[in-house]
C-alpha positions in Angstrom: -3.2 14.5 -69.7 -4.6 17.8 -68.6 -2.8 20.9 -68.5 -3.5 24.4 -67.2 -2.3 27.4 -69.4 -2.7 31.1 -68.8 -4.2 32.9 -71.5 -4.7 36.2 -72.6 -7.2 37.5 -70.0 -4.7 36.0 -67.0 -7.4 33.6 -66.0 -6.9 29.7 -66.8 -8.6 26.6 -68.2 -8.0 22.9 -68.2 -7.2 22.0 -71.4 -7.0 17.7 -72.8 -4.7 16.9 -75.5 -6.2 14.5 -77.6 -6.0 13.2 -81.6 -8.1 14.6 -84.0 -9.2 12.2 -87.3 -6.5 13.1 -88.8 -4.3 12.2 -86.1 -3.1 15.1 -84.8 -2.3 16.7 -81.5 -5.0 19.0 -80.7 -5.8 21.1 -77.1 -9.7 20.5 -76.3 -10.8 23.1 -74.1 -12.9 21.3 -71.1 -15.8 23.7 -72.2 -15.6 22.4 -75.6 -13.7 24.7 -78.3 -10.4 23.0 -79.3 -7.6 24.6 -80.5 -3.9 23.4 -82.0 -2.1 21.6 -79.5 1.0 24.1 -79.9 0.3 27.3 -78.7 2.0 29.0 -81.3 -0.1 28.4 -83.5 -3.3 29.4 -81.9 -5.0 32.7 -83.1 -7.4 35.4 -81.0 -9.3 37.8 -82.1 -9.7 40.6 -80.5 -12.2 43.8 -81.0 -11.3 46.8 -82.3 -13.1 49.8 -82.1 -13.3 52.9 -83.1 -15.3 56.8 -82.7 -15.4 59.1 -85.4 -16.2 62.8 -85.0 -18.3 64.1 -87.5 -19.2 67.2 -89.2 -22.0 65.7 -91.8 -24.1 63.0 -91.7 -22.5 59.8 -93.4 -23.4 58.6 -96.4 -24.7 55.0 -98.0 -21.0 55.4 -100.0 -18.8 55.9 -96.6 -20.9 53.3 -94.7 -20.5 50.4 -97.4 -16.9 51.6 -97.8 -16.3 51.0 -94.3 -18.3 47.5 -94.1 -16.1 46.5 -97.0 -13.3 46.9 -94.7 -14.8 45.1 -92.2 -16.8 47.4 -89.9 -19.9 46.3 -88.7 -21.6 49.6 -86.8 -22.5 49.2 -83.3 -24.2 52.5 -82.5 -25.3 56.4 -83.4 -25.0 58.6 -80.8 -26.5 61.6 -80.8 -26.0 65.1 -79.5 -27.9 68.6 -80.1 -27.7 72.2 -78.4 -31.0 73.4 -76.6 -31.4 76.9 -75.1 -31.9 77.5 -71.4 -33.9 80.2 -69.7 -32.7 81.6 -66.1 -29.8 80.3 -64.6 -28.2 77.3 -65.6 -28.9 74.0 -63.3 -26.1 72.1 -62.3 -25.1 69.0 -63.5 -26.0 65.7 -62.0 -23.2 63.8 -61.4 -23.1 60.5 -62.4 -22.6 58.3 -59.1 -25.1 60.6 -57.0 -25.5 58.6 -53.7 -28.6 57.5 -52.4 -30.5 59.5 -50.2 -29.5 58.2 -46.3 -32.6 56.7 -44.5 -34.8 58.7 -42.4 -34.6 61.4 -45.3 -36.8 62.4 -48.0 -36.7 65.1 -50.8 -38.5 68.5 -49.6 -41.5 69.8 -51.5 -39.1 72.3 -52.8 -37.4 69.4 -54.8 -34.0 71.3 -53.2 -32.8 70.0 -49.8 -33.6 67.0 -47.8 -36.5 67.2 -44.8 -37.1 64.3 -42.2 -39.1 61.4 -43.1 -41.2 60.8 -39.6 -41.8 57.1 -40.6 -38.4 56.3 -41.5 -37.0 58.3 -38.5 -39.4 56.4 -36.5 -37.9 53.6 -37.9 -34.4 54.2 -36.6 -35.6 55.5 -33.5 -37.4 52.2 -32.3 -34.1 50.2 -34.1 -32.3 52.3 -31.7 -34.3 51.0 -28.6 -33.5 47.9 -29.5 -29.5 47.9 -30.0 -29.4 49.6 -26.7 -30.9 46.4 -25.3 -28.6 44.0 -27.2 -30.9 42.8 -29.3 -30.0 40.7 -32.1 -30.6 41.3 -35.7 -32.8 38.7 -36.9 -35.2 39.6 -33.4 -34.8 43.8 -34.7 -35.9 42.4 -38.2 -39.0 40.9 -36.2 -40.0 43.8 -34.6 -40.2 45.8 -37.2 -42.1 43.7 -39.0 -44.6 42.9 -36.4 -44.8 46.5 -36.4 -45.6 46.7 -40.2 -42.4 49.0 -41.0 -41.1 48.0 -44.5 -37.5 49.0 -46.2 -37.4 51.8 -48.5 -38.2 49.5 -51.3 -42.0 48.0 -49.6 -40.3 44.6 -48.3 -40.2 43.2 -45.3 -37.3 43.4 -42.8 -34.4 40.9 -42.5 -31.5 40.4 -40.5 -29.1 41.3 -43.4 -31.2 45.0 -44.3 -31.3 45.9 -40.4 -27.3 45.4 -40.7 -26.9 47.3 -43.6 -29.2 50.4 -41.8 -26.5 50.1 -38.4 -24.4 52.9 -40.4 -26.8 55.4 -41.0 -28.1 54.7 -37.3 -24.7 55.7 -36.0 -24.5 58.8 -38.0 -28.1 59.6 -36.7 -28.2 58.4 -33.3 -26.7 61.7 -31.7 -29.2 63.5 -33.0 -31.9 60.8 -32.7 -31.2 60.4 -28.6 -31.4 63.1 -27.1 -34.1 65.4 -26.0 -37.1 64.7 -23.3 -38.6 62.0 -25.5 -35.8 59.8 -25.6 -35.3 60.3 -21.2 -38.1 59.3 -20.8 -38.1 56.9 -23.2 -34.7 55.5 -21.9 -36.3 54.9 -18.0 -38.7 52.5 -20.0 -36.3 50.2 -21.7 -34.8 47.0 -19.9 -31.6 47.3 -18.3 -29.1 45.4 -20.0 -25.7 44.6 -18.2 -22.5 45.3 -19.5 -19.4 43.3 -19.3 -20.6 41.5 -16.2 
């Protein structure tokens, strides 16, 4: 007979009751493990954990003290104070975002400048959603054209997707001026909603 119960982490297995040699009940986990076939007497372990502050460094006495009570330690972690000269910098956070495409860190190492192969990049991906042309063609294209991601690989239909964001918060800035007129008379007419 097989059974599902919830346990403790809300997900759930399929568990067999079965006899063991001695000929009682037990709950075999599909995966293997087997466990009492009353629930009640089942027992989980769980983790604790726990961070001490200190002042001094701890000693071989405190350390076998605490592995006598059953503490294993898991890691050090350590801090110290260093002087800065000028102003202070500030701090990096820790989910900085990625710097959008057709950008580059300045020389300056303090604002972001254009990157003229990446915003040629989006300007000839541009082109080519003006004229309807489908992802896995635009990830052609570029590749015939030797363009590669940010990351050196080639172009597929799933990156070129991803990039459609960033070409939307461009593209205002990206089309205009003479060089996209002109440009523009080039390009194939496409019909819409015909």
């Amino acid at each position: 007979m097989v059974r599902s119960f919830g346990l403790l982490l809300n997900h759930f297995v399929s568990l067999a009751y079965t006899k063991d040699r001695s000929g009682s009940e037990v709950a075999q986990l599909l995966r293997g493990r087997v466990y009492p076939a009353d629930p009640t007497r089942w027992t989980v372990k769980r983790i604790d954990r726990m961070r001490e502050k200190v002042s001094i460094p701890p000693t071989s006495v405190y350390l076998s003290k605490m592995h006598d009570a059953g503490w294993r330690l898991v890691a050090l972690e350590w801090e110290r104070e260093i002087e800065l000269s000028g102003a202070p910098e500030p701090p990096v956070e820790a989910g900085a975002e990625e710097i959008p495409f057709g950008l580059r860190i300045a020389s300056d190492c303090r604002h972001l400048e254009d990157d003229p192969l990446e915003t040629q990049t989006l300007k000839f991906l541009a082109e080519m959603v003006v004229q309807d042309v489908s992802f896995r063609s635009m990830a052609d294209a570029l590749n015939a054209r030797e363009y590669r991601t940010r990351d050196g690989h080639p172009w597929n239909p799933s990156s070129v997707f991803k990039l459609i964001p960033r070409l939307i918060e461009i593209a205002p800035r990206l089309l205009t001026g003479s060089e996209w007129e002109s440009r523009k008379k080039q390009l194939t007419h496409v019909t819409w909603n015909s």
